[in-house]
Structure formats: structure tokens, C-alpha cells
C-alpha positions as CSV (number, residue, x, y, z in Angstrom):
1,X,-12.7,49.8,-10.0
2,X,-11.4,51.8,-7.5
3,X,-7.7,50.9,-7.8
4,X,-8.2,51.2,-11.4
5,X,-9.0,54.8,-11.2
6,X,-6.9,56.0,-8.9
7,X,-4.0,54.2,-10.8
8,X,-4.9,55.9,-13.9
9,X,-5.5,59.4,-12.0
10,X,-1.8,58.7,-10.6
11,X,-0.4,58.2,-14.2
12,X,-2.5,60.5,-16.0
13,X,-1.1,63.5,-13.6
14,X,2.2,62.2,-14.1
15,X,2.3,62.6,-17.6
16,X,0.5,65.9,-17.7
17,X,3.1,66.3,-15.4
18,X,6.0,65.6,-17.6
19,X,4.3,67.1,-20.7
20,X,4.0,70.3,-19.0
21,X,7.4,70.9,-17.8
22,X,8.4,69.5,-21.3
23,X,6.3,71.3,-23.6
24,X,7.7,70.4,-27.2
25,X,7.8,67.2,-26.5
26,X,3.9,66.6,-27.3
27,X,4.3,68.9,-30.2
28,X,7.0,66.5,-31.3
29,X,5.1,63.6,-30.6
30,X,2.7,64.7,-32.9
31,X,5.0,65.4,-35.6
32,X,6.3,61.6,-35.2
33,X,2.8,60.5,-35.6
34,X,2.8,62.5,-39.0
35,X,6.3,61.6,-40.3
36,X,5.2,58.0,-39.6
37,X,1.9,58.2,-41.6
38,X,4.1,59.9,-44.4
39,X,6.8,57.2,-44.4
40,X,4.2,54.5,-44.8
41,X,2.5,56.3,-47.5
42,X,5.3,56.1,-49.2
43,X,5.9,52.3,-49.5
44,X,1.8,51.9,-50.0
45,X,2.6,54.7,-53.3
46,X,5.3,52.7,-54.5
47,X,3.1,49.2,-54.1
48,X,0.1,51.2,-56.2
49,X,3.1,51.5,-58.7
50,X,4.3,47.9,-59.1
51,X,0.6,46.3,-59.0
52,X,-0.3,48.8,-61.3
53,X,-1.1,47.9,-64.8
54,X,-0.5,51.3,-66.3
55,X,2.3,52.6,-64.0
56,X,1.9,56.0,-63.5
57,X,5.3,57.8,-62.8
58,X,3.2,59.7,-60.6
59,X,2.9,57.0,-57.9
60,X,6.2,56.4,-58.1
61,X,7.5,59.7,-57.6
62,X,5.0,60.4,-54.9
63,X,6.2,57.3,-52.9
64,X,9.6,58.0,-53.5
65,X,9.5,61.8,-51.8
66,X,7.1,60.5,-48.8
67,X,9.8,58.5,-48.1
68,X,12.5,61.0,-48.0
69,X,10.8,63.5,-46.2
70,X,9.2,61.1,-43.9
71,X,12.7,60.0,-43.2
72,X,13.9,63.3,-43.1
73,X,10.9,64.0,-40.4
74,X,11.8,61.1,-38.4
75,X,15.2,62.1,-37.8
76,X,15.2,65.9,-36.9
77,X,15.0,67.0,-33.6
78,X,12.0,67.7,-31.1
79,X,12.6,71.5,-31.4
80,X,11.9,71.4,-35.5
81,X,9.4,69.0,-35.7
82,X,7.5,71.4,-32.7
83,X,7.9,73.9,-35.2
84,X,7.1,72.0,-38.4
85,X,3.7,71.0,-36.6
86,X,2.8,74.7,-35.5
87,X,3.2,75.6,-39.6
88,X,1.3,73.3,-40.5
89,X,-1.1,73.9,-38.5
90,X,-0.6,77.9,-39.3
91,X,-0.9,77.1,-43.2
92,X,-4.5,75.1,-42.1
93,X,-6.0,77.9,-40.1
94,X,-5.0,80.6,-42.8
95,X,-6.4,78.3,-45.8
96,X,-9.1,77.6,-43.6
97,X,-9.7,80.9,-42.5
98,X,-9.5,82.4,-46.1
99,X,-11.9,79.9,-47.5
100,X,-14.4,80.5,-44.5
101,X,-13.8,84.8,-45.4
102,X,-15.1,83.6,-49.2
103,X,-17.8,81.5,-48.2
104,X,-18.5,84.1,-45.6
105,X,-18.7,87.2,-48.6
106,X,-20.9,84.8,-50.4
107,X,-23.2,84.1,-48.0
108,X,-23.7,87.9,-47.2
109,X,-24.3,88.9,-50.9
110,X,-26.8,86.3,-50.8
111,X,-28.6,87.7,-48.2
112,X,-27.8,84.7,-45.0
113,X,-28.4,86.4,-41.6
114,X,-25.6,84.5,-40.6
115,X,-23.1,85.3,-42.8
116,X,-21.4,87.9,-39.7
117,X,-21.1,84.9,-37.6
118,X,-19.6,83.1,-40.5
119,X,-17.1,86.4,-41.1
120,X,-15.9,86.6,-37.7
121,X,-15.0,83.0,-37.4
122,X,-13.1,83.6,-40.6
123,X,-11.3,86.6,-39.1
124,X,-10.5,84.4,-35.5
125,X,-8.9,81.8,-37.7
126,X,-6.9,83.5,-40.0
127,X,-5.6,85.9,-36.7
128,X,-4.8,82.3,-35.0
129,X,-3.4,81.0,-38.5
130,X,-0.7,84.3,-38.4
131,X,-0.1,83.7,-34.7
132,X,0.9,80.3,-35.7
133,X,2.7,80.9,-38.4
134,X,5.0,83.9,-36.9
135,X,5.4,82.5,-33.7
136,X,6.1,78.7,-34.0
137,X,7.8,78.2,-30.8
138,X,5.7,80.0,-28.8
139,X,2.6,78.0,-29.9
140,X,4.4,74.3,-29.6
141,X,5.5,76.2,-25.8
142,X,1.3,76.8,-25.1
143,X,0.0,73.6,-27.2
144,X,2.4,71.4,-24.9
145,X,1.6,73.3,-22.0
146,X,-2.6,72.8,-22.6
147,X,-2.1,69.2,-22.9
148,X,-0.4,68.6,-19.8
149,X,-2.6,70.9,-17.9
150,X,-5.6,69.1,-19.4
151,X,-4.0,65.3,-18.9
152,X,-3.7,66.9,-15.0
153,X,-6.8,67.6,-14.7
154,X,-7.8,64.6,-15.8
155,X,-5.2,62.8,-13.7
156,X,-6.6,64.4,-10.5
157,X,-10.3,64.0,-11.7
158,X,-9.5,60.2,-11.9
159,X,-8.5,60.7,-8.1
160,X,-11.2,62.2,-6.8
161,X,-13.3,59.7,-8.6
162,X,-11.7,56.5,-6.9
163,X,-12.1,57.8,-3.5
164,X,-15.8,59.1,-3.9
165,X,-16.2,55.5,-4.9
């Protein structure tokens, strides 16, 4: 157990290591993971077609452009798919945000106490959700940078462990 946990410690901070001095590369990573899931989707669209009975044209053309763009997302480069993640992730924390400012408004006219609460977690998203969204590279630079520092941490947490054992 010991070994075990000093190994993983070792490898752990190694990759926090590399993450860290390569930040876009876990933002990338993440868009991978997503282009992948899109790809895939694809092909299980186009089988909904053929075993159809009815045949919705729907399922085929849904298949047919997950495919291209998850093609198209597995063959661009680290730096774009960094900043196609951070957008995404901009879009979701302004929809998010706005839908949280409704139900917020809502809440207040219907006399919640909570409904500040509710308001300011609106605002905190949608100013996040702009962050995002006009500076892409900047967030993939601090999201990549987090997870390294946090698989560090980890890393040398997983050290400390094996020897107090």
C-alpha cells in the first residue's frame, strides 16, 4: 500500500506537472472527449435511421452533421479546440445564468426570501459566462493551469500519505 501510494503521488505530480506547463492541452483533451461523443452519435443517429420503420430524415441528417463536425473536431488543433471548449462553456454559463436571472425575478415577485441569493448567483454566472466568452484563451490558459495545480496537489498528498504510512 505504501508503494502504491507513493507511485501514484509520483505520477500524479508529474502530470499536474505537465498539465501545468502545458495548459491547453487539458482543455484540448476535453474537447477530444467531446468530438468523440459527437462522432459516435453520429453513427448511433444514422443506425436509429436504418432500423427505423418510419425513417425520419431527421435522424439521418442529424447523424450525418455529428459526423462532420465531429470529424471536423477531431482534426483541429489543441489551440481551437481549447477555445471551442471555453465557448461552450461561455454559451452554458450565460444560458444558465439568464435562466437562473428569470427564475430568480420570479421567485422575488412571489415573495421567496431567497430569491437575492438566487439573483446573485445569476449575476456570478452570466459575469463568468462573458469572461468566457470574450476571453477564450485566457480561460483554457487558467482552466489547464487549475488542473495541474490540483493533480499536484494531489500528487504530493499521495506522498505524504505513503510515508505517514
Amino acid at each position: 500500500m505504501k508503494r502504491f501510494s507513493f507511485l501514484a503521488g509520483i505520477i500524479a505530480t508529474l502530470i499536474g506537472l505537465f498539465l501545468f506547463i502545458h495548459p491547453f492541452t487539458t482543455t484540448a483533451m476535453i474537447g477530444w472527449i467531446i468530438a468523440i461523443i459527437i462522432f459516435f452519435s453520429g453513427f448511433t443517429s444514422l443506425m436509429m435511421f436504418s432500423s427505423s420503420f418510419t425513417r425520419s430524415p431527421w435522424y439521418l441528417l442529424q447523424g450525418i452533421l455529428s459526423i462532420i463536425f465531429g470529424i471536423i473536431l477531431l482534426s483541429s488543433s489543441a489551440m481551437s479546440l481549447s477555445s471551442a471548449v471555453m465557448t461552450i462553456a461561455a454559451y452554458w454559463f450565460l444560458i444558465s445564468g439568464i435562466l437562473r436571472l428569470i427564475g430568480g425575478f420570479q421567485m422575488r415577485k412571489a415573495g421567496f426570501y431567497d430569491a437575492n441569493r438566487f439573483l446573485s448567483s445569476a449575476v456570478i454566472a452570466i459575469l463568468i459566462g462573458l469572461f468566457l466568452l470574450f476571453n477564450p484563451t485566457l480561460s483554457a490558459i487558467f482552466v489547464g493551469r487549475l488542473a495541474g495545480l490540483l493533480l499536484m496537489a494531489v500528487g504530493v498528498s499521495g506522498i505524504t500519505f505513503s510515508f505517514k504510512l
